[in-house]
OpenMM code with the backbone's topology and positions (N, CA, C; nanometers):
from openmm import Vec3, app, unit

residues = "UNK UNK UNK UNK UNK UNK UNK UNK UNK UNK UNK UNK UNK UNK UNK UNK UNK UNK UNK UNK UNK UNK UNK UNK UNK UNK UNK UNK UNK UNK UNK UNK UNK UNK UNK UNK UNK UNK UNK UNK UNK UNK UNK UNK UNK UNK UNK UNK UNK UNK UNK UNK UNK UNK UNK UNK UNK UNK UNK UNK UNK UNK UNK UNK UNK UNK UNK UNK UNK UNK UNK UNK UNK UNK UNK UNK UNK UNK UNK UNK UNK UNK UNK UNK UNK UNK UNK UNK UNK UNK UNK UNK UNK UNK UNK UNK UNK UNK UNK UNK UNK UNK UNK UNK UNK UNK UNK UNK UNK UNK UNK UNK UNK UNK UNK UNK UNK UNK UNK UNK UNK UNK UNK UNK UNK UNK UNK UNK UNK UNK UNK UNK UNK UNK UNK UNK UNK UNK UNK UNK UNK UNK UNK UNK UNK UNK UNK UNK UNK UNK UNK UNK UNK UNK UNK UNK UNK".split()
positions = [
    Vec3(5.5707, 5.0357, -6.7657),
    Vec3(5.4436, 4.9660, -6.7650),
    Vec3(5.4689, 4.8197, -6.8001),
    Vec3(5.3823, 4.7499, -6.7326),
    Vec3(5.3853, 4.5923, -6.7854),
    Vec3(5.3231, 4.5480, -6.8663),
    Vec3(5.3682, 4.4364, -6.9395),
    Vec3(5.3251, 4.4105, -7.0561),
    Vec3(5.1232, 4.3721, -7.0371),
    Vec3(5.1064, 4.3123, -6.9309),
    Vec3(5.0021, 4.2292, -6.8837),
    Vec3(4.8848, 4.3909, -6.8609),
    Vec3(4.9258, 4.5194, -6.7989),
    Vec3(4.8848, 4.5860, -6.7642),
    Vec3(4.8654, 4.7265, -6.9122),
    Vec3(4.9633, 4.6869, -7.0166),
    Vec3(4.9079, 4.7410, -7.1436),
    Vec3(4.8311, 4.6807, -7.1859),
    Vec3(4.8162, 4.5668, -7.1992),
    Vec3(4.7507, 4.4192, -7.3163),
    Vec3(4.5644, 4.4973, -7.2116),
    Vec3(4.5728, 4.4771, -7.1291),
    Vec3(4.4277, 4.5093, -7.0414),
    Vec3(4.4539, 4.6846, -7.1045),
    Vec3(4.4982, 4.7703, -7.0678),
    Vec3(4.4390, 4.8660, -7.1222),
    Vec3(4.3810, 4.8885, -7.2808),
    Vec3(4.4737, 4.8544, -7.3335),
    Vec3(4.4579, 4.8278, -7.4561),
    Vec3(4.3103, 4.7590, -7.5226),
    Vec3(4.2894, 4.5938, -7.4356),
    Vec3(4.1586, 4.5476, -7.4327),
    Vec3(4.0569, 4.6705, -7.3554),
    Vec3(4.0480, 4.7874, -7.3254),
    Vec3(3.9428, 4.8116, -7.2900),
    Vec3(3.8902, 4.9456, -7.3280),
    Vec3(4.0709, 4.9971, -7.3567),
    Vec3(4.0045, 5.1159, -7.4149),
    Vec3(3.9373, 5.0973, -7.5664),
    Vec3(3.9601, 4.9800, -7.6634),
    Vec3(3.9008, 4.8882, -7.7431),
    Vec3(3.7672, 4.8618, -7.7577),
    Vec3(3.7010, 4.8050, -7.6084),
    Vec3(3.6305, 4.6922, -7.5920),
    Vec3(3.4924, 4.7027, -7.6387),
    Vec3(3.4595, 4.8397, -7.6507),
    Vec3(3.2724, 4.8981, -7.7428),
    Vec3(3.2721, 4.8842, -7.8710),
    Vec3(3.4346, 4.8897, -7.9246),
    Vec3(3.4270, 4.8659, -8.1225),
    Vec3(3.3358, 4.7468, -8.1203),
    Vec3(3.2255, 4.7948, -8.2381),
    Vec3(3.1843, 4.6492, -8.2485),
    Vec3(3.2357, 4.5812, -8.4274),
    Vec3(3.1679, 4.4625, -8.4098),
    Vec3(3.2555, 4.4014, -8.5488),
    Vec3(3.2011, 4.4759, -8.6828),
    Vec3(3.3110, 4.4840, -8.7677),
    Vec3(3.2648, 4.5936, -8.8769),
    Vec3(3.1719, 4.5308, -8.8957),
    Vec3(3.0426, 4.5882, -8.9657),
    Vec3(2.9370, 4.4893, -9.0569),
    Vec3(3.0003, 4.5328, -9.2063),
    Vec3(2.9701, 4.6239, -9.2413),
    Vec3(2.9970, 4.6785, -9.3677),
    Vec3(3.1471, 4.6041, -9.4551),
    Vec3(3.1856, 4.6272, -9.5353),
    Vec3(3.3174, 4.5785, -9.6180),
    Vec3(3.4094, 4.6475, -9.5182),
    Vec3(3.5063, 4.5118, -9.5306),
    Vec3(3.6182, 4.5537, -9.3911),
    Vec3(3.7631, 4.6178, -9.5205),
    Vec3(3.7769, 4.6106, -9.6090),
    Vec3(3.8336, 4.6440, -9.6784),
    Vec3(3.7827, 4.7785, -9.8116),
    Vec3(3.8590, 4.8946, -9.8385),
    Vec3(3.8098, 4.9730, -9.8838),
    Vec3(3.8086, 4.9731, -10.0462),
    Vec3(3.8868, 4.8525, -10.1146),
    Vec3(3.9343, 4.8862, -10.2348),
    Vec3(3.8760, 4.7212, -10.2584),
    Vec3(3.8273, 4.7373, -10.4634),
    Vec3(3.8048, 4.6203, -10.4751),
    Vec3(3.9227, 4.5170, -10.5714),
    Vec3(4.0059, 4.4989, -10.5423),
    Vec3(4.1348, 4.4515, -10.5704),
    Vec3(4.1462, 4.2593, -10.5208),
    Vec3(4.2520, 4.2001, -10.6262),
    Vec3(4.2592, 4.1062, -10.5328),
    Vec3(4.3144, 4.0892, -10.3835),
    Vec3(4.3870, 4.1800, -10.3254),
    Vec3(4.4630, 4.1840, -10.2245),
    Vec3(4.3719, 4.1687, -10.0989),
    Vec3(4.2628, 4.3061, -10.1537),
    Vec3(4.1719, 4.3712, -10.0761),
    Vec3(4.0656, 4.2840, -10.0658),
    Vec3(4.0461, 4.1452, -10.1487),
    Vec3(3.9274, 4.0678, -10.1586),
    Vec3(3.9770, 3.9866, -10.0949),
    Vec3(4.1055, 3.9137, -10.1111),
    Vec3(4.1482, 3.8485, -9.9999),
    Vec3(4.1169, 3.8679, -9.8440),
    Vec3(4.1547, 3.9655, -9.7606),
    Vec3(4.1525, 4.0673, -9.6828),
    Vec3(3.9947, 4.0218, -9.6569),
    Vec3(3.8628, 4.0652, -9.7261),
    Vec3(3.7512, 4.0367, -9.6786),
    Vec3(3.7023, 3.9444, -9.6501),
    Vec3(3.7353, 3.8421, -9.7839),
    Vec3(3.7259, 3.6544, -9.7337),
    Vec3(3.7630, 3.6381, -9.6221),
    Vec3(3.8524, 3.7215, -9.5850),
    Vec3(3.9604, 3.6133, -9.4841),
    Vec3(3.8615, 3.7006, -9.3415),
    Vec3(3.8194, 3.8556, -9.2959),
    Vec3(3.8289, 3.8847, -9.1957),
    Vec3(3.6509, 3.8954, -9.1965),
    Vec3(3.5832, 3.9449, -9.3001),
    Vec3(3.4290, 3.9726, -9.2814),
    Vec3(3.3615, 3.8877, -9.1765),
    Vec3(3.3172, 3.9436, -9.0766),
    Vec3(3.2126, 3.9400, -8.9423),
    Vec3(3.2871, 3.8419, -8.8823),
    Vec3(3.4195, 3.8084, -8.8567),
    Vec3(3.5247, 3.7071, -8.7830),
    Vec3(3.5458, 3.8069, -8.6352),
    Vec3(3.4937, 3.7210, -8.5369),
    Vec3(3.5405, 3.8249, -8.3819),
    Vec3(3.6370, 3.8384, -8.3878),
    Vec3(3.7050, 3.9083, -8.3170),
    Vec3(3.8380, 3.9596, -8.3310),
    Vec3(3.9347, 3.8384, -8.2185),
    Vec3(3.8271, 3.8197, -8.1024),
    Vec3(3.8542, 3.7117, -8.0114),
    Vec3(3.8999, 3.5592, -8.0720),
    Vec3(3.8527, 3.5484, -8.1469),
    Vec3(3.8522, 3.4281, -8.1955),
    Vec3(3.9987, 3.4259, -8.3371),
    Vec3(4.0438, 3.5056, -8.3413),
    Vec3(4.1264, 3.5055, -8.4715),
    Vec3(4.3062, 3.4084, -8.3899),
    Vec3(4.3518, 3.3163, -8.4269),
    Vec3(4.4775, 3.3142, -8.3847),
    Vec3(4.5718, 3.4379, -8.4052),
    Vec3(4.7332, 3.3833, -8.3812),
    Vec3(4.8305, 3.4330, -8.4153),
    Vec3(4.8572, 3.4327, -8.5421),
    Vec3(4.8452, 3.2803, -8.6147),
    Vec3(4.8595, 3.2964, -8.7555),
    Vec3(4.7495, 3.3454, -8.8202),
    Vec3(4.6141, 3.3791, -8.7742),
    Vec3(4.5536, 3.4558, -8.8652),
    Vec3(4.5699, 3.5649, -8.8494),
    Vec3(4.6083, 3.6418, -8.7882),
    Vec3(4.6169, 3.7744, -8.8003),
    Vec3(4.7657, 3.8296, -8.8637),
    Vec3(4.8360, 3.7476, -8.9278),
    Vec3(4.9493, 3.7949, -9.0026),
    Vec3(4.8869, 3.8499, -9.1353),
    Vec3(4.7481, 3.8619, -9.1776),
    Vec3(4.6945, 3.8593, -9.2784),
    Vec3(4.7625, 3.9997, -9.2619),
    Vec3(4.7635, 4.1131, -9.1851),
    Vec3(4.7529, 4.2116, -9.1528),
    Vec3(4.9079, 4.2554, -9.1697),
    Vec3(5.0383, 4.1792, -9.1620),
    Vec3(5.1925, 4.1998, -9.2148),
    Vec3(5.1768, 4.2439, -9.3178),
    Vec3(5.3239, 4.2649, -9.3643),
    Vec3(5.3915, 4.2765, -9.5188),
    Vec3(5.2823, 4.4122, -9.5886),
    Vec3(5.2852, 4.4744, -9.4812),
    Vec3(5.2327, 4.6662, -9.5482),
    Vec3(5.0596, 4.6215, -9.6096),
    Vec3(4.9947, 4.5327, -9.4904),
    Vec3(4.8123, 4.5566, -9.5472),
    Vec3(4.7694, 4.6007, -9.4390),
    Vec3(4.8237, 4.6792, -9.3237),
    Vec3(4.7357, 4.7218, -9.2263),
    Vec3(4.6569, 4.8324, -9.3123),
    Vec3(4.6998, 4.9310, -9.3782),
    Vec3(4.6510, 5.0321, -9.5021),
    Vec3(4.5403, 4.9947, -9.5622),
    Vec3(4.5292, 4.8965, -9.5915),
    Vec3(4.4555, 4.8090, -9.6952),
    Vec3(4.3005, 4.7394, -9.6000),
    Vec3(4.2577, 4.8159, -9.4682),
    Vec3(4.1288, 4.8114, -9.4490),
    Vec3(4.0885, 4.9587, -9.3732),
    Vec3(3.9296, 4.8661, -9.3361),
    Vec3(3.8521, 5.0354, -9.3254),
    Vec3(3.9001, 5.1233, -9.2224),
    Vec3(3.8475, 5.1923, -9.1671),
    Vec3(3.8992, 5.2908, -9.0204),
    Vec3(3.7748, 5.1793, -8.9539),
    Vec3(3.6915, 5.1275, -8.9423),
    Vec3(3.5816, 5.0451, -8.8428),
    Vec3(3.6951, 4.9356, -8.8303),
    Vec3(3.7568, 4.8432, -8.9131),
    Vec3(3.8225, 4.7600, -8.9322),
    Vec3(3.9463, 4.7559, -8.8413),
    Vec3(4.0412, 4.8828, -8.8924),
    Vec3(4.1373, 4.8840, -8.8121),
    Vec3(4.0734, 4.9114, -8.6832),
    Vec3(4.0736, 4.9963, -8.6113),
    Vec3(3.9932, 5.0520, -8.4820),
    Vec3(3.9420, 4.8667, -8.4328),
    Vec3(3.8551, 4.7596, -8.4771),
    Vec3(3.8075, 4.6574, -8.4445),
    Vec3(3.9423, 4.5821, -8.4169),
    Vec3(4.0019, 4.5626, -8.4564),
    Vec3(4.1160, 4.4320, -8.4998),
    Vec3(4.3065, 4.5092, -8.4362),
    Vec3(4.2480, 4.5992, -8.3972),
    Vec3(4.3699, 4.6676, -8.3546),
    Vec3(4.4342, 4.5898, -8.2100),
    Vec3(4.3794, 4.5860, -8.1467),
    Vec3(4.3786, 4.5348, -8.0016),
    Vec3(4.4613, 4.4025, -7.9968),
    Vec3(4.4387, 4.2981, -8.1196),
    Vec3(4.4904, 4.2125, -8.1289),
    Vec3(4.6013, 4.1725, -8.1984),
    Vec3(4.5869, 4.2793, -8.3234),
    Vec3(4.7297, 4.2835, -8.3798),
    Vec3(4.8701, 4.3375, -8.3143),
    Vec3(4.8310, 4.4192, -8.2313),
    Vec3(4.9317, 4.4362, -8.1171),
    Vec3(4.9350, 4.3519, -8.0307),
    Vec3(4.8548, 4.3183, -7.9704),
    Vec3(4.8681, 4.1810, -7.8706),
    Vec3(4.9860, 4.0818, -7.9354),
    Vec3(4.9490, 4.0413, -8.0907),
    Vec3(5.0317, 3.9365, -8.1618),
    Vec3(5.1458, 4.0012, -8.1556),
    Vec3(5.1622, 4.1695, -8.2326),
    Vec3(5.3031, 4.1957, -8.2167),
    Vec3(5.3984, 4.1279, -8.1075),
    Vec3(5.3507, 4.1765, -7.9840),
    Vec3(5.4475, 4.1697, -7.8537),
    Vec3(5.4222, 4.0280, -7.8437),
    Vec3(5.4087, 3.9411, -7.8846),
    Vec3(5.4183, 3.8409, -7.8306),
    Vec3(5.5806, 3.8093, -7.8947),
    Vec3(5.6287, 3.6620, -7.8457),
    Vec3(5.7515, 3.6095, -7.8530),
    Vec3(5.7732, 3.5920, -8.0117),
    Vec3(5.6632, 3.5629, -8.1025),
    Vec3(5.7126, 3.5480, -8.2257),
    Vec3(5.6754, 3.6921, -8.2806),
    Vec3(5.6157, 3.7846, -8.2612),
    Vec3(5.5527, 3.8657, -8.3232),
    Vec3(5.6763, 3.9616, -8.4123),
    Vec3(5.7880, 3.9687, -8.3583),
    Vec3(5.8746, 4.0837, -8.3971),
    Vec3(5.8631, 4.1581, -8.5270),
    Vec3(5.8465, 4.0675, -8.6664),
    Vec3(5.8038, 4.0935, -8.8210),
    Vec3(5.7057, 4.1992, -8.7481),
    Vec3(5.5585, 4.1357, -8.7183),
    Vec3(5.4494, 4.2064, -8.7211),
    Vec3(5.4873, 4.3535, -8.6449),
    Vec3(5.5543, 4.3917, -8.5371),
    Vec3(5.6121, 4.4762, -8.4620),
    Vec3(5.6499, 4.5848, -8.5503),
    Vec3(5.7818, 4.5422, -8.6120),
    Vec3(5.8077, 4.6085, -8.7303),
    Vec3(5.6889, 4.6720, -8.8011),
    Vec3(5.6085, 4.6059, -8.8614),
    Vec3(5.5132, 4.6629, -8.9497),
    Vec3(5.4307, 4.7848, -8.8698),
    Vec3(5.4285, 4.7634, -8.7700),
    Vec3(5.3120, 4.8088, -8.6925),
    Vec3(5.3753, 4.9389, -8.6659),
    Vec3(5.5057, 4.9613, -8.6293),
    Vec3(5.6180, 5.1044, -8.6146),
    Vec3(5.5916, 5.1659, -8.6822),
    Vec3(5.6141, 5.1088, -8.8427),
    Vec3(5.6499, 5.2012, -8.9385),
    Vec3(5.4818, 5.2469, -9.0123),
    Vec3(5.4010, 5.1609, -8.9453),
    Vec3(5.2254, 5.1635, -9.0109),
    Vec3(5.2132, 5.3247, -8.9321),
    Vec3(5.2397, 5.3133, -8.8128),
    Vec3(5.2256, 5.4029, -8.7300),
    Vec3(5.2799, 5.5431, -8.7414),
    Vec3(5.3965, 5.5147, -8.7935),
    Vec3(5.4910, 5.6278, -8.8266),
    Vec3(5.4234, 5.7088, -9.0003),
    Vec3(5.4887, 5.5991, -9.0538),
    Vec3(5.4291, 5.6793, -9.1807),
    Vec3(5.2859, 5.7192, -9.2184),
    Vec3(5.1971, 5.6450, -9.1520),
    Vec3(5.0488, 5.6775, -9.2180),
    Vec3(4.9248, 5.7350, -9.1134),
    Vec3(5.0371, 5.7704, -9.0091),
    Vec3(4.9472, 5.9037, -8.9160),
    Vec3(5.0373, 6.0161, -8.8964),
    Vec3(4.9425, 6.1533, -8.8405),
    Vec3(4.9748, 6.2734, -8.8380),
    Vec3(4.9303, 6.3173, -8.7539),
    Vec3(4.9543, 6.4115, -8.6740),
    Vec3(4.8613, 6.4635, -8.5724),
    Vec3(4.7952, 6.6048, -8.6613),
    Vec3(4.6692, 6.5773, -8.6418),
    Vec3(4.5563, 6.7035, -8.7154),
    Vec3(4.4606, 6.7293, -8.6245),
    Vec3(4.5198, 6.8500, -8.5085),
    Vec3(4.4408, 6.8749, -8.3978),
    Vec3(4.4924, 6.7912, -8.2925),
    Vec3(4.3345, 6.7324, -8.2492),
    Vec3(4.3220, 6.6677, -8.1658),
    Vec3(4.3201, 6.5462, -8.1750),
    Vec3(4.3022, 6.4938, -8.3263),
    Vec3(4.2924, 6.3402, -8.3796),
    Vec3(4.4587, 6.3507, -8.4734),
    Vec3(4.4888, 6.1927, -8.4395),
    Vec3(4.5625, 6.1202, -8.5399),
    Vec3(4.4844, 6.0840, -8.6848),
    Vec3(4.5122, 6.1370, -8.7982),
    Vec3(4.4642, 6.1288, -8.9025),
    Vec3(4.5802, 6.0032, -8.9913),
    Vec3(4.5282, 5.9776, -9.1397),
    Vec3(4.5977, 5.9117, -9.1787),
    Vec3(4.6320, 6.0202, -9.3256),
    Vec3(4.7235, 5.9486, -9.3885),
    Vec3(4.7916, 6.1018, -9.4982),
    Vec3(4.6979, 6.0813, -9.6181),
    Vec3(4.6885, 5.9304, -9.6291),
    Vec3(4.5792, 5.9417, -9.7067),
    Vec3(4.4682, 5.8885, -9.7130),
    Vec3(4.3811, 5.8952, -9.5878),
    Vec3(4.2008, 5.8886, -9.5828),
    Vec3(4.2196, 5.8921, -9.4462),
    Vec3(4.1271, 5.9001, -9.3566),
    Vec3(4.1162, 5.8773, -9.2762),
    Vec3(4.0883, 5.7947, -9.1482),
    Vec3(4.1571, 5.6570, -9.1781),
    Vec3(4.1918, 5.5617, -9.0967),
    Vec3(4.1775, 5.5845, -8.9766),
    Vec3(4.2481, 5.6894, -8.8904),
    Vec3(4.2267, 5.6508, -8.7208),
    Vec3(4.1034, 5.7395, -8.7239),
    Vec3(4.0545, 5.8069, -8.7824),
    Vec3(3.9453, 5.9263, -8.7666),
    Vec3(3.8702, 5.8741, -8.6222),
    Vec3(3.8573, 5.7390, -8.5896),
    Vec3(3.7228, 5.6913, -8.5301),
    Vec3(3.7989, 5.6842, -8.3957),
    Vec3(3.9523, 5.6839, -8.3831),
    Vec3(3.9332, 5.6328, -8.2528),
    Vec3(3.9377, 5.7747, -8.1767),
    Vec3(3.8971, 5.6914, -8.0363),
    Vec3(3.8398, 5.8476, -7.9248),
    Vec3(3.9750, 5.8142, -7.8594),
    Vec3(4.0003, 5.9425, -7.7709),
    Vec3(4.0957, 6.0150, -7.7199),
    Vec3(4.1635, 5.9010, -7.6267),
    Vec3(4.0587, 5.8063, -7.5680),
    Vec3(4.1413, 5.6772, -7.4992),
    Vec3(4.1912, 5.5631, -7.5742),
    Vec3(4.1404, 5.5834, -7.7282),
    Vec3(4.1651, 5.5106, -7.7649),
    Vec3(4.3443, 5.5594, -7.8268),
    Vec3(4.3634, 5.6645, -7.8702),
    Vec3(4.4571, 5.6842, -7.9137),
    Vec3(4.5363, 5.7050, -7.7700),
    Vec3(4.5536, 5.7324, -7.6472),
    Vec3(4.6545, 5.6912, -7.5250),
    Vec3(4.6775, 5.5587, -7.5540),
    Vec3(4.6172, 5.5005, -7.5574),
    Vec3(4.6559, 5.3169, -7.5467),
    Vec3(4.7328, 5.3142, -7.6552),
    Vec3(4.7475, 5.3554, -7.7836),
    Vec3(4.8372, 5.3615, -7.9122),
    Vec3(4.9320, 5.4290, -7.8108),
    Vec3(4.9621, 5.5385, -7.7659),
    Vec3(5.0324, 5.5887, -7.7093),
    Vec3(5.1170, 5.5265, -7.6033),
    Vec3(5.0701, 5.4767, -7.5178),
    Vec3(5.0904, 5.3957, -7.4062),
    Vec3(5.2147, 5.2119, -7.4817),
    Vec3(5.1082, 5.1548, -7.5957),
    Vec3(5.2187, 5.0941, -7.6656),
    Vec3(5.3435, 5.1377, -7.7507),
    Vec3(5.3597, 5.2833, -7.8095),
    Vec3(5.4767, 5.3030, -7.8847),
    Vec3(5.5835, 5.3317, -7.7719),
    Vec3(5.4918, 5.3604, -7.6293),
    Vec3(5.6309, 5.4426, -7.5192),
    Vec3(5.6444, 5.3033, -7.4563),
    Vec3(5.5756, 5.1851, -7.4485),
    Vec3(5.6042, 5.0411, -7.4220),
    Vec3(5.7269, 5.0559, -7.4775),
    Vec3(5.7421, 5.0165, -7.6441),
    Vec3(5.7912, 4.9693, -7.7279),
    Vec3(5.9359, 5.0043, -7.7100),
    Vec3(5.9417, 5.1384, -7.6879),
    Vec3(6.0495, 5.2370, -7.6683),
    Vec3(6.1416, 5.1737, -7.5381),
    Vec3(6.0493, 5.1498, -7.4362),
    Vec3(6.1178, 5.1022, -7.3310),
    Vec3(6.1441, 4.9655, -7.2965),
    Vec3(6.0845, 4.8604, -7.3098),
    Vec3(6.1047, 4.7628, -7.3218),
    Vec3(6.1212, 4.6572, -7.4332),
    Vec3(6.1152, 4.6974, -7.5420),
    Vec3(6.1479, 4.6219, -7.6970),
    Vec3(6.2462, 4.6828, -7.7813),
    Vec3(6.2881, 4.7942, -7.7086),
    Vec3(6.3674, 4.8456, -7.8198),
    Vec3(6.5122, 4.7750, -7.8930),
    Vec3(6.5335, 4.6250, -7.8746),
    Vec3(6.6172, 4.5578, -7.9130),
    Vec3(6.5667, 4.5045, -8.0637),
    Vec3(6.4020, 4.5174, -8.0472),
    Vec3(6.3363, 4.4348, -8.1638),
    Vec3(6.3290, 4.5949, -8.2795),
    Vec3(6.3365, 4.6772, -8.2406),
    Vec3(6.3286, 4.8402, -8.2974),
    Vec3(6.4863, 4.8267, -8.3421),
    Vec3(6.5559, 4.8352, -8.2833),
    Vec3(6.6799, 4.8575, -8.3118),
    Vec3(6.7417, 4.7613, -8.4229),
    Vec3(6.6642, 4.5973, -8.4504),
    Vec3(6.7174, 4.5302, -8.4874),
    Vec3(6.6668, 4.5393, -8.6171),
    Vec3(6.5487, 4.5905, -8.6718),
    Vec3(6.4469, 4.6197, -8.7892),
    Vec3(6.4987, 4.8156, -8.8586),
    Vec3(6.6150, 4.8678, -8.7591),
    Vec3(6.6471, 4.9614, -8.7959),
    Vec3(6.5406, 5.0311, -8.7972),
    Vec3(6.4536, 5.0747, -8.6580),
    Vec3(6.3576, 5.1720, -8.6977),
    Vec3(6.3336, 5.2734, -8.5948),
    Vec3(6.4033, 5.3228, -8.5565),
    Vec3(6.4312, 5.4406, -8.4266),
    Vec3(6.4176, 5.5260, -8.4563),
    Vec3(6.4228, 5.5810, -8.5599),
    Vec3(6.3324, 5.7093, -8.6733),
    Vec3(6.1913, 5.6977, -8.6413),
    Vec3(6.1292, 5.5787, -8.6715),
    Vec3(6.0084, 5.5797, -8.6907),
    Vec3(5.9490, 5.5332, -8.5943),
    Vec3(6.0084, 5.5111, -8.5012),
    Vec3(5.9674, 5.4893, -8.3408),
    Vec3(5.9556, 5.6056, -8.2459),
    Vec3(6.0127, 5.7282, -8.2855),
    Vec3(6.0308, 5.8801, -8.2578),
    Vec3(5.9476, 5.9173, -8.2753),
    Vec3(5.9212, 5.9150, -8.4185),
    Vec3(5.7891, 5.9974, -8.5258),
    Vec3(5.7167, 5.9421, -8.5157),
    Vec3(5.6570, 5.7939, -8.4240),
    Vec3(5.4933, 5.7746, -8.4316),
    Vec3(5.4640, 5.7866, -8.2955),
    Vec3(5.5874, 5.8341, -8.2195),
    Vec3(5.5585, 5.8280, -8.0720),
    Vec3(5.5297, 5.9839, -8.0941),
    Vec3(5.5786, 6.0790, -8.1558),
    Vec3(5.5386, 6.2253, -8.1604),
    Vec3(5.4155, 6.2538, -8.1841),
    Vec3(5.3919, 6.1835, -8.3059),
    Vec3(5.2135, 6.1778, -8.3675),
    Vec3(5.1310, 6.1642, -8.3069),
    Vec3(5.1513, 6.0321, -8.2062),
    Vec3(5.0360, 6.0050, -8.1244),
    Vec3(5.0399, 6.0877, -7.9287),
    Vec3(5.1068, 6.1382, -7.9487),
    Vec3(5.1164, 6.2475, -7.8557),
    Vec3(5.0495, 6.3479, -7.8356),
] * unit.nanometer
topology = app.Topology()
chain = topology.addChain("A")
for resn in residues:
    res = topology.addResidue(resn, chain)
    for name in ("N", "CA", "C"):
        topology.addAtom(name, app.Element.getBySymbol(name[0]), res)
């Protein structure tokens, strides 16, 4: 698949989330207050590259299931881009460690994070980890994460 022809699926199996209203973050912490300053009622369209690193260094966890599900579309977009590789990384191992397959939904181990997305929405997750596999796997290989490129491609299967 091409990159141009995931980035569009991706935008559409997406495209009805609407912007969280509610607290985009679940915990009241400084991390997590950060996190709301920074993303509360912000389109997702409108966010750069450098704003959405808010989302690196292990805080994809650290918002709601409306939140992630909203802002997903683009944090992968940033991954694959030319600088994204860090964010890439994060996004493997977000994927790997903090979903499960329970049924028919990808759950998270602890709350339920993907609970919301629908069945196209989780192919398009799908559709990017078997991307990843096939055409990035230099940026996988180089972050040492082919374990966890296995196990989130199994999950979301």
């Amino acid at each position: 698949m091409e990159l141009e022809l995931l980035l569009q699926k991706l935008h559409q199996a997406f495209s009805s989330v609407p912007i969280p209203r509610e607290r985009v973050a679940p915990h009241y912490c400084d991390e997590c207050d950060g996190i709301v300053t920074f993303l509360q009622g912000r389109d997702r369209e409108q966010l750069s590259y450098v704003d959405l690193n808010v989302f690196g260094e292990g805080r994809m966890h650290l918002i709601t299931p409306e939140a992630i599900q909203y802002y997903f579309p683009q944090i992968i977009e940033k991954a694959l881009s030319p600088d994204g590789s860090d964010l890439l990384k994060d996004i493997v191992y977000y994927l790997d460690f903090y979903s499960t397959r329970s049924g028919s939904q990808v759950a998270l181990y602890s709350s339920s994070q993907f609970v919301l997305f629908t069945e196209d929405q989780q192919q398009a997750m799908l559709d990017f980890l078997t991307f990843i596999k096939a055409d990035r796997s230099s940026d996988v290989v180089e972050h040492m994460l082919e374990d966890e490129l296995e196990n989130a491609i199994r999950n979301w299967s």
